[in-house]
C-alpha positions, 0 to 999 in steps of 0.5 A, spaced: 602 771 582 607 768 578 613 771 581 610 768 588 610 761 585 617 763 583 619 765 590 615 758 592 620 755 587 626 758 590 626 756 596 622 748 595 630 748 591 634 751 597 631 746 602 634 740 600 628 735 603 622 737 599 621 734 594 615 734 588 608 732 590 607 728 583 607 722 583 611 721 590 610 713 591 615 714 585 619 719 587 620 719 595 624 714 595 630 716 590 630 723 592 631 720 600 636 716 597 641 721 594 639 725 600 643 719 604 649 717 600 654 723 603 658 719 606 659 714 600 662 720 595 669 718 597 668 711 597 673 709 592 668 703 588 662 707 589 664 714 589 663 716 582 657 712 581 654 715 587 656 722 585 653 721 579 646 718 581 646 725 585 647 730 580 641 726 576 637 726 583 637 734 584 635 736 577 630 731 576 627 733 582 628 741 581 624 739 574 618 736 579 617 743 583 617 747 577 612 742 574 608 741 580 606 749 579 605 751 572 606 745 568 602 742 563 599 735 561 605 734 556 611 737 562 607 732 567 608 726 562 615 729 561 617 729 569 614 721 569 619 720 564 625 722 568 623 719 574 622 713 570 630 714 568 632 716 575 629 710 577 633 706 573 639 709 574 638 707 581 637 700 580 643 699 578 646 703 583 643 698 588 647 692 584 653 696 585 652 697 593 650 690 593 657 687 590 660 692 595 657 691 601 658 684 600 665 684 599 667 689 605 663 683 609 668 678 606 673 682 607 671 684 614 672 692 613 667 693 618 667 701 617 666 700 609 660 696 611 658 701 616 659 706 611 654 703 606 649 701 610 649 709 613 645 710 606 639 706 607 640 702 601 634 698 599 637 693 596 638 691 603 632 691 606 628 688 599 634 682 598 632 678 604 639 673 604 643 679 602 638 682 609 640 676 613 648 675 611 649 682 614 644 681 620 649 675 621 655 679 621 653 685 624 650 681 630 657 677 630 661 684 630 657 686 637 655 692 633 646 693 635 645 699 637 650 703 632 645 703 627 638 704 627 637 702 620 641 695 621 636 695 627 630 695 625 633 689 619 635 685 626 628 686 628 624 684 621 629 678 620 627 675 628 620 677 625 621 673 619 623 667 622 618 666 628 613 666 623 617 661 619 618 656 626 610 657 627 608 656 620 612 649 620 609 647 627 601 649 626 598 643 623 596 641 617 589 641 618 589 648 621 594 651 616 590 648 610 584 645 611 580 651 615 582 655 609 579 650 605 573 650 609 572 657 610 573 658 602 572 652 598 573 653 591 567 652 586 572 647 582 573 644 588 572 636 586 570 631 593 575 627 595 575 618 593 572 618 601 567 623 600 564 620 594 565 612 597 560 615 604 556 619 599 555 613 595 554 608 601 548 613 603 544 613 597 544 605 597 541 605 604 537 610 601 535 606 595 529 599 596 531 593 594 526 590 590 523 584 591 523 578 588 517 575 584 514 569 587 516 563 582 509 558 585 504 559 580 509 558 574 511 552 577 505 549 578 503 551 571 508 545 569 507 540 574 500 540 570 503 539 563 
């Protein structure tokens, strides 16, 4: 049995898109990322921090398929551990990407811009003015259709920008007030307008008392 689980082991390390079924939310999207930095690794700012972020990638992830076999409670928790340092390690390559694309932007290097964007970087997709800027300079470029991932950020900015434009022109009492009505908080006090009719109804409501007639007291003091 335990041959067969290495055999397993082996060939999940040789195939380079099979990653650890622990903890995958997690692990999924750094593992894809170092899968995608290919075309960064001679990339003079970046190359180095890249390279180094791969290498961190695979062994994390050669410990995931070892562990997800035979691991112990304590060899899971360690793997978490080094999910967690790879996930640092990979935010601060994003701030690296971020700067750099940035600067190939200003610069107008199309191809370096092109290059980083190949990688399918987060940054650029969680950043929504960073997302902006480079749909911006790649529509000015006449690039559509050369990356399916600056596509797609095209297609999510024109998305975010209708649902803009239609949240501005709803009206007011459509925006807010439904809602309101629908789900009125239990805190909810009512307004000076609302107290004014309430209190107008209630004095119709309520009878005026009548006044006592004043004859027999005044004829008690003709008399005297």
């Amino acid at each position: 049995m335990k041959i067969v689980l290495l055999m397993l082991t082996a060939l999940q390390l040789w195939a380079g898109d099979v990653y650890p079924t622990l903890f995958p939310q997690m692990g999924d999207p750094l593992f894809s990322y170092a899968a995608k930095t290919g075309a960064l690794k001679s990339d003079a700012k970046l190359g180095g921090s890249v390279s180094a972020y791969v290498r961190q990638a695979q062994s994390v992830r050669e410990d995931g398929l070892k562990v997800q076999q035979t691991g112990t409670a304590q060899e899971r928790n360690a793997y978490l551990g080094e999910l967690r340092s790879l996930q640092k390690t990979h935010d601060r390559l994003m701030v690296d990407v971020k700067r750099e694309v940035l600067s190939a932007q200003k610069a107008g290097d199309t191809k370096r811009v092109m290059r980083i964007v190949s990688t399918e970087p987060a940054v650029i997709r969680d950043d929504f003015r960073l997302r902006d800027t480079l749909v911006a300079f790649y529509k000015q470029k006449r690039l559509e259709g050369k990356s399916a991932y600056m596509d797609a950020l095209v297609r999510d900015s024109k998305r975010d920008i209708r649902y803009a434009k239609d949240s501005a022109d709803m009206p007011e009492n459509m925006s807010s007030g439904l809602s309101e009505e629908r789900y009125p908080s239990k805190a909810q006090k009512p307004s000076k307008g609302k107290k004014a009719s309430k209190a107008k109804k209630a004095s119709k409501g309520k009878k005026k008392p009548k006044r006592k007639k004043a004859s027999k007291d005044k004829k008690t003091s003709k008399g005297r």
